[in-house]
MARBA-3410 file (N, C-alpha, C, O; in Angstrom, 1 decimal):
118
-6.5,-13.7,-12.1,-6.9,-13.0,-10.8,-5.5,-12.7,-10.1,-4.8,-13.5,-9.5 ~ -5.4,-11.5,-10.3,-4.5,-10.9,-8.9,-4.2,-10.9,-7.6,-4.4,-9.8,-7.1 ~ -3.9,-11.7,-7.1,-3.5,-12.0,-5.4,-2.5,-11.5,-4.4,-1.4,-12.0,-4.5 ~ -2.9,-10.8,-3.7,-2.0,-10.5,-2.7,-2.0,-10.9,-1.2,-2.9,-11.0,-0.4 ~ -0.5,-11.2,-1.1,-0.9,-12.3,0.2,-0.1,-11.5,1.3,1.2,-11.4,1.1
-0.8,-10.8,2.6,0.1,-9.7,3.2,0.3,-11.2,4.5,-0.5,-12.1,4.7 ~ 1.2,-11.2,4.9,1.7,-11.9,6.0,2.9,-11.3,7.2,3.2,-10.1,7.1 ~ 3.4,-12.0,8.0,4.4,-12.2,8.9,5.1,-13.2,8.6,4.7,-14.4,8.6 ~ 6.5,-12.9,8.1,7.6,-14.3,8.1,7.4,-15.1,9.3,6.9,-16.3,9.2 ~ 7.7,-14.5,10.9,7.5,-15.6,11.7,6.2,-15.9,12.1,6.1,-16.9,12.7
5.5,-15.4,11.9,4.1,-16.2,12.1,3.5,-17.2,11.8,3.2,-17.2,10.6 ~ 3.2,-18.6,12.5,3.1,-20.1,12.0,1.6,-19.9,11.4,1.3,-21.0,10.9 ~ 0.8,-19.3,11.3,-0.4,-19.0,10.7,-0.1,-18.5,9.2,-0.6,-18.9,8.2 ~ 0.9,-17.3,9.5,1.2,-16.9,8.5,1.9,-18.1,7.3,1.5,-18.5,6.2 ~ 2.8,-18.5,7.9,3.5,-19.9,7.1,2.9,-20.5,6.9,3.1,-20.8,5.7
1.9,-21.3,7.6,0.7,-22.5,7.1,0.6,-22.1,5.9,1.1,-22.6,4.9 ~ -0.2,-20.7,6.0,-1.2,-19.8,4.4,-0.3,-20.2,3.4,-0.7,-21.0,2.5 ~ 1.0,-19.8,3.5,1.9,-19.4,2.4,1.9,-21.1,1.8,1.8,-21.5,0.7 ~ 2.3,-21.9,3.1,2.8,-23.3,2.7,1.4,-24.2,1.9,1.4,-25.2,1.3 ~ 0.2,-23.3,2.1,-1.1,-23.7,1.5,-1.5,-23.2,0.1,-2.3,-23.7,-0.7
-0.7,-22.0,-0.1,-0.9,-21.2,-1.3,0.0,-22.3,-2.3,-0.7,-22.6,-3.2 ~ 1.4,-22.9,-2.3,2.0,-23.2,-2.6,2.1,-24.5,-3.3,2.6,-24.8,-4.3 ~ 1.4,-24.9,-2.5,1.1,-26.5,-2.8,0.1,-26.6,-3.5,0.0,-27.7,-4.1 ~ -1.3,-25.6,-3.8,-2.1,-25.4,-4.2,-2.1,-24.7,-5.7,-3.0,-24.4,-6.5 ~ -0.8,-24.5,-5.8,-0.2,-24.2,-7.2,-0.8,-22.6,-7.5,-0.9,-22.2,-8.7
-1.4,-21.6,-5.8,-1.5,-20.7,-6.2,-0.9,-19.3,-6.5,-0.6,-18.9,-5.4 ~ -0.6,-18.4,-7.3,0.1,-17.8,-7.8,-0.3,-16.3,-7.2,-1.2,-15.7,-7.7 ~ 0.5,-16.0,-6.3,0.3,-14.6,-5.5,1.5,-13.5,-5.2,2.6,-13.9,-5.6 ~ 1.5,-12.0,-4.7,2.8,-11.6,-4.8,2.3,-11.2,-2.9,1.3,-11.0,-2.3 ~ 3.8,-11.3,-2.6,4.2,-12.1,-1.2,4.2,-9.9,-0.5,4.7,-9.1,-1.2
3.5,-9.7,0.8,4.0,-8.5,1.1,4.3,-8.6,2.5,3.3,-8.8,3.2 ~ 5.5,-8.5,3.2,6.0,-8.6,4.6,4.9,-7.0,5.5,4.9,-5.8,5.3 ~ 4.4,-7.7,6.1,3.3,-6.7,7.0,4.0,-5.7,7.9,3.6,-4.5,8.0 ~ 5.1,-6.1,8.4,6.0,-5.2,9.7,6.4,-4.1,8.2,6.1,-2.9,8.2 ~ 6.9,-4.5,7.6,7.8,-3.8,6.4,7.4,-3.1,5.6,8.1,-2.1,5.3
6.0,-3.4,5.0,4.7,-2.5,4.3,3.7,-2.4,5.1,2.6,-2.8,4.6 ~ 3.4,-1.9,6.2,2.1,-2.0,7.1,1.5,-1.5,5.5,1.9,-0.9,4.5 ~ 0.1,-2.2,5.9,-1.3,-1.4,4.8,-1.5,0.1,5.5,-1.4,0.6,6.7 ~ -1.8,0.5,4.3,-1.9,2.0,4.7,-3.4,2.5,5.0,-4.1,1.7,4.3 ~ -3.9,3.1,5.5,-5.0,3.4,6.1,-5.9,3.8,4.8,-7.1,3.9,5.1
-5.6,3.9,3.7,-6.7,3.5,2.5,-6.9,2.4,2.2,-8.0,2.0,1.9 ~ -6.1,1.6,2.1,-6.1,0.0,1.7,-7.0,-0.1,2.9,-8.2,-0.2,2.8 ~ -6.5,-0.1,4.0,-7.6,-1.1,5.2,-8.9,-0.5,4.8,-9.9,-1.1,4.3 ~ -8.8,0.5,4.9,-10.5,1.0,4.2,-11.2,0.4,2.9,-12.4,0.5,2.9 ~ -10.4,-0.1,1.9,-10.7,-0.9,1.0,-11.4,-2.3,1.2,-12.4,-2.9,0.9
-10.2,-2.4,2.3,-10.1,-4.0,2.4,-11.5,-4.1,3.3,-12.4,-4.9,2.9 ~ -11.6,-3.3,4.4,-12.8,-3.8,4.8,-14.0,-3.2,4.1,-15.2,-3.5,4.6 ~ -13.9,-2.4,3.1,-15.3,-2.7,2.2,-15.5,-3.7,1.8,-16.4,-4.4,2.3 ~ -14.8,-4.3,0.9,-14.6,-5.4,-0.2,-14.9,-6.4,1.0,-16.0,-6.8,0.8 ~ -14.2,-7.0,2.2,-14.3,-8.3,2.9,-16.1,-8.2,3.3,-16.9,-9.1,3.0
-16.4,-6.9,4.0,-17.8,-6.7,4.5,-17.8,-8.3,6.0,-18.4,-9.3,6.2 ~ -16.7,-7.6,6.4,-16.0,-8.3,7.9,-16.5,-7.5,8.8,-17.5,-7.0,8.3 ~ -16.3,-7.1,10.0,-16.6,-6.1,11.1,-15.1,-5.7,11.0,-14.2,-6.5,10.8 ~ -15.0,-4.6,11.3,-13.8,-4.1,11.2,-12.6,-4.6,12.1,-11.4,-4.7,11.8 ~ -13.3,-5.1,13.6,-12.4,-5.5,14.5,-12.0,-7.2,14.2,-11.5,-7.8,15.1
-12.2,-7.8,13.0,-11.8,-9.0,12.7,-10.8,-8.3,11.9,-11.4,-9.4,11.6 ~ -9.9,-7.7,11.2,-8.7,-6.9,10.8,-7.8,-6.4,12.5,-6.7,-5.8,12.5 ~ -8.3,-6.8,13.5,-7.4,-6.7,14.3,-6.9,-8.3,15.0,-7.7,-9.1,15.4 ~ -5.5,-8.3,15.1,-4.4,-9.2,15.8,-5.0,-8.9,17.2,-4.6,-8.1,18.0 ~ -6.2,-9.8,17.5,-6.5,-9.5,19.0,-5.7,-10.7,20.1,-5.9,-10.7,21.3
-4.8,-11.5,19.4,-3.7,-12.0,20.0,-2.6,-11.6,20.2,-1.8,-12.1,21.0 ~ -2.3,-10.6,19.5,-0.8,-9.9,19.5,-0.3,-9.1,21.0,-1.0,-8.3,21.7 ~ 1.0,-9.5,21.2,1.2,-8.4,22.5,0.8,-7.1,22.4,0.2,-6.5,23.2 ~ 1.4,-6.4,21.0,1.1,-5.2,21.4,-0.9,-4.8,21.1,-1.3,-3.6,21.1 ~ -1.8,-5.8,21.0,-3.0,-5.7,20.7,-3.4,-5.6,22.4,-4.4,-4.9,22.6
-2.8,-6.1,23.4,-3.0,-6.7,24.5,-1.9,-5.4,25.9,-2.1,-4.9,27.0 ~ -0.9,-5.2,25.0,-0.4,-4.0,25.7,-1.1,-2.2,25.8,-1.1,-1.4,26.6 ~ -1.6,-2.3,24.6,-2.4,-1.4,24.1,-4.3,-1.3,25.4,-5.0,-0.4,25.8 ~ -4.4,-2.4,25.5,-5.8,-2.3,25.7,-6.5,-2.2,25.4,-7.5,-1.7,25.9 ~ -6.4,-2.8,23.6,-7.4,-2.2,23.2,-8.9,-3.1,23.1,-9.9,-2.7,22.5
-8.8,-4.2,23.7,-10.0,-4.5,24.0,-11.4,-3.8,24.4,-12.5,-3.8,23.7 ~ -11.0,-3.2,25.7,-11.0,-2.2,26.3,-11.7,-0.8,25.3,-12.8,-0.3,25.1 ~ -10.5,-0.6,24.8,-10.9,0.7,24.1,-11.9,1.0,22.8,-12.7,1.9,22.6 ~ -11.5,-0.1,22.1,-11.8,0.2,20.6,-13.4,0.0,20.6,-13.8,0.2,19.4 ~ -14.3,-0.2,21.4,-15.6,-0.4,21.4,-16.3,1.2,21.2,-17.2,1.6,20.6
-15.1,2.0,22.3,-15.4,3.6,22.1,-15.2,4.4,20.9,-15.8,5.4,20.7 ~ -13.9,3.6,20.1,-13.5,4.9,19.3,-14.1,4.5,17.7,-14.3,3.3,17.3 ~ -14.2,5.6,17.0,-14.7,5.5,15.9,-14.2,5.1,14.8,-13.0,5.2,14.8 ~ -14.7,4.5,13.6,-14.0,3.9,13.0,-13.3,4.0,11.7,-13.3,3.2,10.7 ~ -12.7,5.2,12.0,-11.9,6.0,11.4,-10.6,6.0,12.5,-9.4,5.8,12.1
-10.8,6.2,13.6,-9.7,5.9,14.7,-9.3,4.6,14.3,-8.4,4.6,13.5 ~ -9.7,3.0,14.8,-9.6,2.1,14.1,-8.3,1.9,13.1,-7.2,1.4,13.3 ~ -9.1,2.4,11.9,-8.3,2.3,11.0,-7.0,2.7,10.8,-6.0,2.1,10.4 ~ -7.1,4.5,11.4,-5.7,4.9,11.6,-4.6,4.1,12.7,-3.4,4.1,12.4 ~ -4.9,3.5,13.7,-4.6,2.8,14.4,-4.0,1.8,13.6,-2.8,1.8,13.2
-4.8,1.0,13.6,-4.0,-0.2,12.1,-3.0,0.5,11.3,-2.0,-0.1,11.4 ~ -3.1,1.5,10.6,-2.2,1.8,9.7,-1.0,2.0,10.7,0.0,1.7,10.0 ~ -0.7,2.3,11.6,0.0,2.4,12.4,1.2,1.4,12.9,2.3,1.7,13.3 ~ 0.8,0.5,12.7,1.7,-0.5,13.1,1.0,-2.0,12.4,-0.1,-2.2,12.7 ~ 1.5,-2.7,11.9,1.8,-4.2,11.1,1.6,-4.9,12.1,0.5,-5.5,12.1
2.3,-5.1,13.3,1.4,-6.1,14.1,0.0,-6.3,15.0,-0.4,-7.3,15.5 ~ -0.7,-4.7,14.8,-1.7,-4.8,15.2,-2.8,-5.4,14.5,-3.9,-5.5,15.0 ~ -2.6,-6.0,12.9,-2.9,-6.3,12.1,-3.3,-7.8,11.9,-2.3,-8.6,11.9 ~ -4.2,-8.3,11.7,-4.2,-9.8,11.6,-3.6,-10.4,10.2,-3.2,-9.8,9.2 ~ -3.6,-11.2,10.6,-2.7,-12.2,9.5,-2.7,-13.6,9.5,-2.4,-14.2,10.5
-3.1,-14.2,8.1,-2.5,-13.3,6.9,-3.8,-12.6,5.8,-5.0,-12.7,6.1 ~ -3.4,-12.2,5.1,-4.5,-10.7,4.5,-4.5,-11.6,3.0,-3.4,-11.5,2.4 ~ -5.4,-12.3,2.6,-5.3,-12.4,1.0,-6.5,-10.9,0.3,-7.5,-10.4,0.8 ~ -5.9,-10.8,-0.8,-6.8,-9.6,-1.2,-6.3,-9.5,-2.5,-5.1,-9.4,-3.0 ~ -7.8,-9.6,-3.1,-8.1,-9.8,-4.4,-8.9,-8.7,-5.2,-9.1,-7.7,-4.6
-9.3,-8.7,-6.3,-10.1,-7.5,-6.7,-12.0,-7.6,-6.0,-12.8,-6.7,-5.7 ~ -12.0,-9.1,-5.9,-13.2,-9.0,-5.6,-13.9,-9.2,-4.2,-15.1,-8.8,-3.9 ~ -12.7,-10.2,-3.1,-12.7,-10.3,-2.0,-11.5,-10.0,-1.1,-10.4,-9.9,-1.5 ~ -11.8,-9.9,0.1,-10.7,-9.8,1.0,-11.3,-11.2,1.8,-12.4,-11.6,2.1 ~ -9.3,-12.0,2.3,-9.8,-13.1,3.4,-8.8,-12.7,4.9,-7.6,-12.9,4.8
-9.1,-12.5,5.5,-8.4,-12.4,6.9,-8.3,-13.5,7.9,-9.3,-14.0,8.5 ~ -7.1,-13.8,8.1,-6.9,-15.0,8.9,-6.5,-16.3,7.9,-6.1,-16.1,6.7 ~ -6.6,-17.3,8.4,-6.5,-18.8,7.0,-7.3,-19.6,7.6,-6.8,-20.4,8.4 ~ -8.3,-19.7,7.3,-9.7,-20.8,7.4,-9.4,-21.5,6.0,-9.4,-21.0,4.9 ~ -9.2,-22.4,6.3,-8.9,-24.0,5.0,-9.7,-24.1,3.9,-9.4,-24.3,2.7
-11.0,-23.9,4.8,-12.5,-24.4,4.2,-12.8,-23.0,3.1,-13.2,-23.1,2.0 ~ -12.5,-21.9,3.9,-13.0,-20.5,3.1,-11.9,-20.8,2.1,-12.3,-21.2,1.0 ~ -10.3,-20.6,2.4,-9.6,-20.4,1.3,-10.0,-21.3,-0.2,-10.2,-21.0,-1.4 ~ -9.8,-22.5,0.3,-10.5,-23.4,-1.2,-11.4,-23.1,-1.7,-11.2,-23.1,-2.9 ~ -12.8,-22.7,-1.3,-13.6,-22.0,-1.8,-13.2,-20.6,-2.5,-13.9,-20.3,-3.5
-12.6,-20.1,-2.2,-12.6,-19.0,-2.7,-11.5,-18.7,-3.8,-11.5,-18.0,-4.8 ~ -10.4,-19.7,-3.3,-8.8,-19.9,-4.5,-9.1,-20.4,-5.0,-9.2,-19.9,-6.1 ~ -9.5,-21.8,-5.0,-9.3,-22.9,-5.9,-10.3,-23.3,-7.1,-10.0,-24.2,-7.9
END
C-alpha cells in the first residue's frame, strides 16, 4: 500500500503522526504542505475517497483560517469555491493528510489510524 503523509514540520500534531507512523514501522513518503500545497484536484480526490464533509479538510484553528473569516463565510460559498480556496494556501489546510489509494485520514485520531495502518 502506498502512503502519503502531507504534514507541517512545525506542527506538534503533525509531529505526533509522523512520530506515530515511525514507530509503527510504517512506511510512507513524507510531503511538506506550505511547500506542495495539494492542488485543487487532489483535494477533490481526497474528499471523494475520505467521504468527510468538506469543511473537516479545513485548519479551522489556523490564524490565517480565523483572519480570513471564514467561519463566517464558507457556509455561503460553493464547494468548488472551497476547494479553490484550499488549493490556495497550505495552511488553510488541516493536518496531517494520510492518503492512500483507498482512504483518505485527516487530522491523527490514534484509534482511526491503527485501524486503518496497522
Amino acid at each position: 500500500m502506498s502512503i502519503l503523509f502531507v504534514g507541517y514540520p512545525k506542527c506538534s500534531t503533525s509531529q505526533r503522526a509522523k512520530k506515530w507512523l515511525d514507530e509503527h514501522n510504517v512506511k510512507y513518503n513524507q510531503r511538506h504542505i506550505k511547500d506542495e500545497n495539494p492542488t485543487s484536484n487532489e483535494l477533490e480526490q481526497w474528499h471523494k475517497i475520505s467521504g468527510l464533509p468538506l469543511k473537516r479538510f479545513f485548519n479551522t484553528s489556523g490564524i490565517l483560517y480565523r483572519e480570513l473569516k471564514l467561519k463566517d463565510k464558507l457556509p455561503q460559498m460553493e464547494e468548488s469555491e472551497q476547494i479553490e480556496l484550499l488549493a490556495s494556501d497550505g495552511m488553510l489546510v488541516k493536518r496531517p493528510i494520510v492518503v492512500t489509494q483507498d482512504f483518505v485520514l485527516v487530522g491523527f485520531k490514534e484509534s482511526e489510524w491503527e485501524q486503518k495502518l496497522l
